[in-house]
C-alpha positions as CSV (number, residue, x, y, z in Angstrom):
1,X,126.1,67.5,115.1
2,X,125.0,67.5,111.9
3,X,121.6,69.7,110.5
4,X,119.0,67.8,109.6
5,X,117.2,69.4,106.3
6,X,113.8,70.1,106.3
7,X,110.9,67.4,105.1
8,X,108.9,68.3,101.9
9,X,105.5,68.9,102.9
10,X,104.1,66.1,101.0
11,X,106.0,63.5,102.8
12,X,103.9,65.3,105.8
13,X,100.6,65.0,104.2
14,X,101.5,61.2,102.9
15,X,103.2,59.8,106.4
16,X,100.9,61.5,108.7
17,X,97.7,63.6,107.4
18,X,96.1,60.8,105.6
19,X,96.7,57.6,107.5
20,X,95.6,59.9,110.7
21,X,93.1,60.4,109.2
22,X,92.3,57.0,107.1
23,X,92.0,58.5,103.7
24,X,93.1,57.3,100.1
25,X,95.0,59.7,97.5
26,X,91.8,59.4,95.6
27,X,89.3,60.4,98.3
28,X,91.6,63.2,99.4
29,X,92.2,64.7,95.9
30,X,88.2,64.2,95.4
31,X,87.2,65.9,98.6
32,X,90.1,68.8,97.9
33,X,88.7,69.1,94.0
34,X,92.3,68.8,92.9
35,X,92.8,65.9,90.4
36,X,94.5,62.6,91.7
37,X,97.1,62.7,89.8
38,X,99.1,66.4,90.9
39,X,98.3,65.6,94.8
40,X,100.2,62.1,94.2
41,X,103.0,64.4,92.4
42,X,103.0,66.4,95.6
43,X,102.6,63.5,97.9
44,X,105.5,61.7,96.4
45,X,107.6,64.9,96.3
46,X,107.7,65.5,93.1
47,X,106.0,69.0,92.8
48,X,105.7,71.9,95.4
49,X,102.8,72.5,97.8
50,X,101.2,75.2,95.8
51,X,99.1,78.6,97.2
52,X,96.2,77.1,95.8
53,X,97.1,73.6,97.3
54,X,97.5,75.0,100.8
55,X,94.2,77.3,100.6
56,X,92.3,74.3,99.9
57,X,93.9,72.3,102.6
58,X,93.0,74.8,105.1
59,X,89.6,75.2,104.2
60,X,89.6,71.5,104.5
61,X,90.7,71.4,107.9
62,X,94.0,70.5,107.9
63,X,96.2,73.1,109.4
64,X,96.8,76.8,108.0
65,X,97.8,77.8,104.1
66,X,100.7,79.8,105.9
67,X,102.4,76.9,107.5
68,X,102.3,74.3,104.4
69,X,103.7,77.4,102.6
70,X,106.4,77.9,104.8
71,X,107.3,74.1,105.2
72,X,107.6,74.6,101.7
73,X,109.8,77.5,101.2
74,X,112.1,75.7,104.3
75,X,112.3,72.8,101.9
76,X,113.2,74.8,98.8
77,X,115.4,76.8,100.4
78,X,117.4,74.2,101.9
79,X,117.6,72.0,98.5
80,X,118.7,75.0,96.8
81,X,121.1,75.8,99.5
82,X,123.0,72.5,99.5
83,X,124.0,72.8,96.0
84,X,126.7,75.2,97.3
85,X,126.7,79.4,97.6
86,X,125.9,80.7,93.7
87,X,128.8,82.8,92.3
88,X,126.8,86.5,92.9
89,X,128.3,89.7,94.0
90,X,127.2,92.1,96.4
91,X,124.6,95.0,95.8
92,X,125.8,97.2,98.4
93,X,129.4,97.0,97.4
94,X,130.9,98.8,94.8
């Protein structure tokens, strides 16, 4: 059984916050006071849920700044971890 990897947060927000709740890209970026332009680079995976991103979709009712951050990190850490283990050596060994 394969692993599935974890979804980007913006597919989240594109595929279910905003048709749940009937809004455009520009009313959402207008009501968040982001600019239209970096929530469709999030939206369309392109750039990372930021702190500040998740702060302001918390205060606008749309779950907690701690779980789009960690939805984030899961994502990041999974891309980065399918590119194979990075040649490192240990700390604690000498």
């Amino acid at each position: 059984m394969a692993i599935q990897e974890p979804v980007h947060p913006g597919a989240i927000l594109r595929e279910d916050v905003l048709p749940d709740l009937e809004l455009t890209v520009s009313e959402t970026a207008t009501r968040l006071g982001v600019s239209r332009v970096s929530l469709s680079r999030v939206l369309h995976e392109h750039a990372a849920v930021s702190p500040a991103l998740a702060v302001r979709l918390e205060e606008a009712g749309v779950g907690t700044a701690r779980t789009w951050l960690a939805l984030q990190a899961a994502f990041d850490l999974a891309h980065e971890r399918s590119g194979g283990s990075p040649q490192v050596r240990r700390l604690d060994a000498a």
